[in-house]
C-alpha positions in Angstrom: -29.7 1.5 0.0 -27.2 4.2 0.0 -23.5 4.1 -0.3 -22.1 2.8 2.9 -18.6 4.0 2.4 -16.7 7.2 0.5 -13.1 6.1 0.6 -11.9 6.5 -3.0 -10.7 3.2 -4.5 -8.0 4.4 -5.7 -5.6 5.2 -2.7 -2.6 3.6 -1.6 -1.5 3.4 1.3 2.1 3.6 1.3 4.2 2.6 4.3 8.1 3.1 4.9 9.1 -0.3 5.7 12.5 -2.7 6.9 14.1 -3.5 3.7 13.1 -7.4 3.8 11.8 -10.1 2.1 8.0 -9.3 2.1 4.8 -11.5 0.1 3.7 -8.3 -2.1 7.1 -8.6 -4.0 9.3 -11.5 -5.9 12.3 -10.4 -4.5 14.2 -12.7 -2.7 15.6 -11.9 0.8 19.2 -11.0 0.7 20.9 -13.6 2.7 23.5 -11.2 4.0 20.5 -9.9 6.2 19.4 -13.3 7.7 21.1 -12.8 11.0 19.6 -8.9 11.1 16.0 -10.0 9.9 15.8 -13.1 12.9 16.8 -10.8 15.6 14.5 -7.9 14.1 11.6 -10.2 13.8 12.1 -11.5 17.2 12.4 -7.8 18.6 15.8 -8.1 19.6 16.0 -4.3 18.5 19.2 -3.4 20.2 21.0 -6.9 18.5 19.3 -6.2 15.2 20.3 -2.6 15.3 24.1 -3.5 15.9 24.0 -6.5 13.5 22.5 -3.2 10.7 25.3 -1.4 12.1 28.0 -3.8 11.2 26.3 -4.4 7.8 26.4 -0.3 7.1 30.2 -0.1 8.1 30.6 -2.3 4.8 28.9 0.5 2.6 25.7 -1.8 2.4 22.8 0.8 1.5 19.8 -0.8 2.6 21.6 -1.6 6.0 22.3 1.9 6.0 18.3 2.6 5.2 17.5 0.0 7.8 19.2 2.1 10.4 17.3 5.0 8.8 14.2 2.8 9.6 14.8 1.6 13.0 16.2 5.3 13.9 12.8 6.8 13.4 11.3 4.2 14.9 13.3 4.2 18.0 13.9 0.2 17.6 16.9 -0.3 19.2 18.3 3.2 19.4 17.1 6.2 20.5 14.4 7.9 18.5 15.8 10.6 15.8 14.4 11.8 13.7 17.3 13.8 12.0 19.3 11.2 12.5 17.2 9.0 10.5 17.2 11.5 7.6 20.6 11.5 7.5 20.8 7.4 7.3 18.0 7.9 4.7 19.3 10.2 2.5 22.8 8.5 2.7 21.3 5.5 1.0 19.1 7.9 -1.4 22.4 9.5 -2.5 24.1 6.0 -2.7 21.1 5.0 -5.1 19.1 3.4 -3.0 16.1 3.1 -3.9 13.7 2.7 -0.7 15.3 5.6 0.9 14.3 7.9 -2.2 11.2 6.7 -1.8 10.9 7.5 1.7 12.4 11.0 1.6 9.9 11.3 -1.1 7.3 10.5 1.4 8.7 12.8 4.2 8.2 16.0 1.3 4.8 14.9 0.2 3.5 14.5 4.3 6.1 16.8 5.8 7.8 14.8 8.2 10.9 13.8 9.4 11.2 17.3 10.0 10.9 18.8 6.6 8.6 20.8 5.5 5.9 19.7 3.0 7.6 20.4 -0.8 5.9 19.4 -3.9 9.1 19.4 -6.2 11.5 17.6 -3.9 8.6 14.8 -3.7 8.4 14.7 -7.6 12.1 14.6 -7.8 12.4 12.1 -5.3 9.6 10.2 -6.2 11.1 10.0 -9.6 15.0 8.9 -8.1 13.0 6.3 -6.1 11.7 4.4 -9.5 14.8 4.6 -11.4 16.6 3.4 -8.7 14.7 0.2 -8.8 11.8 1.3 -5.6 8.6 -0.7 -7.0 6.6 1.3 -4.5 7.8 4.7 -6.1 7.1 3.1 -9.5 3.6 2.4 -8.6 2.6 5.5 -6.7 3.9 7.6 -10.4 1.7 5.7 -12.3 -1.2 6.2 -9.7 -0.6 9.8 -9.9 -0.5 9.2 -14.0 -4.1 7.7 -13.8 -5.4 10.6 -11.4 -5.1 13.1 -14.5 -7.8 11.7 -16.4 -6.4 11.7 -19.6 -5.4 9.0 -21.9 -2.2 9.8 -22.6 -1.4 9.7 -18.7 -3.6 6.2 -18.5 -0.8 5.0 -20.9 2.0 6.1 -19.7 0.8 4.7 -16.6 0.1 1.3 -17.7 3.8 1.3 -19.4 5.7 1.9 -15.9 3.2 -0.9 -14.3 3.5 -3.5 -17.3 7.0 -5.2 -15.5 5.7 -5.3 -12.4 2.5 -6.9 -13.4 5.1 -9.3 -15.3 6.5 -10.3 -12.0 3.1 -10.5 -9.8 3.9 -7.3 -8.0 0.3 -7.1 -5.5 0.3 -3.2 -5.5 0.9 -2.9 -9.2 -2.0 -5.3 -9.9 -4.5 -3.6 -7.4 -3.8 -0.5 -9.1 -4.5 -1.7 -12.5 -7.3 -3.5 -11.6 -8.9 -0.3 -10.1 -7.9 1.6 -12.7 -9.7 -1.0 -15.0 -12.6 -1.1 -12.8 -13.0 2.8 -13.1 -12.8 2.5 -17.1 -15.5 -0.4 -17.1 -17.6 1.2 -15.1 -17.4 4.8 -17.1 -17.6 2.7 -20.6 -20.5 0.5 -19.2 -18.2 -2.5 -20.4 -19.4 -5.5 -17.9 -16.8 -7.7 -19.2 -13.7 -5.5 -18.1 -15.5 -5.1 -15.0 -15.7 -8.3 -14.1 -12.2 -9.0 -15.1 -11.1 -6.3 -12.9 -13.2 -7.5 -10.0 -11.7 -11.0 -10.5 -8.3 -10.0 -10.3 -9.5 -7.8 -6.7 -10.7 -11.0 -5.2 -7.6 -12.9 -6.9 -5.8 -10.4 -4.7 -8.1 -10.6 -1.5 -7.7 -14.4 -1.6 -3.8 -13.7 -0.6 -4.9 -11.9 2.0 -3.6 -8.3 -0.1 -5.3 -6.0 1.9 -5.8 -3.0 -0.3 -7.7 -5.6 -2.4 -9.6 -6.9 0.6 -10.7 -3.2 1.6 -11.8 -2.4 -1.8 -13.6 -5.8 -1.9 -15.4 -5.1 1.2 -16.4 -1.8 -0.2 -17.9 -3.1 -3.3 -19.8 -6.0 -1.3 -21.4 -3.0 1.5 -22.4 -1.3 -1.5 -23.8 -3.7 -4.0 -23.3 -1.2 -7.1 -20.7 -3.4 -8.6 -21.6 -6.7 -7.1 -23.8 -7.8 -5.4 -24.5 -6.8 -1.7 -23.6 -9.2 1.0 -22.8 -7.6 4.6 -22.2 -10.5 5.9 -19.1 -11.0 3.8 -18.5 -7.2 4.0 -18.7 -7.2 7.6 -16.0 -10.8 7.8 -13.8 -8.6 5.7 -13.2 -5.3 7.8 -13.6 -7.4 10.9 -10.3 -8.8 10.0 -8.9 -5.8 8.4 -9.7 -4.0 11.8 -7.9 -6.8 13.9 -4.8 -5.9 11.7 -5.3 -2.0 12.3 -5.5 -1.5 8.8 -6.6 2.2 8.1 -10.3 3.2 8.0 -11.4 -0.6 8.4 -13.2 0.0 11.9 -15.1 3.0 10.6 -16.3 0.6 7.7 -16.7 -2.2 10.5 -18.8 -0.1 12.2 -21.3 1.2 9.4 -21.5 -2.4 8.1 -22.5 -3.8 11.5 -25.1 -0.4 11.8 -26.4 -1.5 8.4 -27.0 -5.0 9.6 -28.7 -4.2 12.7 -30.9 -1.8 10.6 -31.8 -4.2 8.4 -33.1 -7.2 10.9 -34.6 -4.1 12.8 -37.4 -3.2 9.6 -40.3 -4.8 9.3 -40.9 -7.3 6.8 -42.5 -6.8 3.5 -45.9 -8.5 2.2 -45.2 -10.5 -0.6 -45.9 -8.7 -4.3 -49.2 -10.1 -5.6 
């Protein structure tokens, strides 16, 4: 059967988000934003935006991203988008980390009313790291393995190597990918079914990246063995969450199934 799906496995979707606590890192929530983060989560935007407000005034630079956030958004406020690059790059120039990494995105996408800019997303992406942005950190080293070269692949693996120390999810879908590709090129089995155990490791804590990938591999049955059934569980609830490209895959999965029942049966061998 031919492959059901095309999306490369290794993309990341990357997504500006409110600075909180969130499962795909260790970091603790900063307790200063408890009162922010219960209003926000309860979409009290216009309380949550003042509470931000009140945070900022104290020269707190993720409040001061947050209002970058929620500014763009039009959470709270009314929509801006140069407003919001003026929050963002505030906390960029304040060392921010998340904001770097957002400006970064802004230059590689050209939004937020910039123009697309290869350099400034390079130099930003590179602030965003040092600055302590995981996401920025991981993103480099996926544009490190893209060259195809070992020398990147190492360099790569170094930046990753602490967050994989501290169970970082996007760090660890990357390098399982990345793993995956090289066991797969080498014809080593045993890397590729450490790599595939560390996906569904991932999948099991509901990572989507690691779920999407998973349900690739399972559609296909080049890697492991094909189960549409599973495949199909998968972007069904992938597609519930809107995750990108998961009802497209939904759909060929369920067109594959119907296909299949549909054929007639085969005589036995002799």
């Amino acid at each position: 059967m031919k492959k059901l799906l095309i999306a490369s496995l290794i993309t990341l979707a990357s997504h500006t988000t409110f600075a909180a606590d969130n499962k795909a890192t260790s970091t603790k929530a900063d307790p200063l934003f408890t009162k922010a983060t219960q209003l926000y989560e309860a979409k009290d935007y216009a309380a949550a935006y003042q509470e931000m407000q009140r945070l900022a005034n104290t020269g707190n630079t993720q409040a001061v991203h947050n209002l970058g956030y929620m500014t763009e958004h039009g959470q709270g406020t009314v929509k801006d988008e140069k407003k919001a690059l003026q929050y963002y790059q505030d906390a960029s120039s304040k060392g921010y980390g998340p904001a770097s990494f957002r400006l970064a995105q802004a230059y590689h996408k050209g939004n937020l009313g910039l123009g697309k800019d290869a350099q400034k997303y390079k130099e930003y992406l590179n602030n965003a790291s040092s600055q302590g942005s995981d996401e920025a950190t991981v993103e480099l080293a996926d544009i490190l393995f893209r060259q195809g070269k070992p020398e990147y692949d190492q360099l790569a693996i170094q930046k990753l190597l602490p967050l994989l120390k501290k169970d970082y999810y996007p760090a660890k879908n990357l390098k399982a990918v990345y793993d995956l590709g090289i066991g797969v090129k080498n014809k080593n089995p045993f890397m590729q079914q450490q790599a595939v155990e560390s996906l569904k490791d991932l999948a099991k804590k509901d990572y989507a990246p690691s779920l999407m990938i998973l349900g690739n591999m399972l559609a296909n049955g080049n890697i492991i063995s094909q189960d549409l059934e599973q495949a199909k569980n998968i972007f069904s609830r992938l597609a519930a969450a809107n995750y990108p490209n998961a009802k497209e895959s939904l759909a060929q999965v369920e067109a594959a199934i119907a296909a299949k029942k549909a054929a007639p049966a085969q005589a036995p061998k002799k």
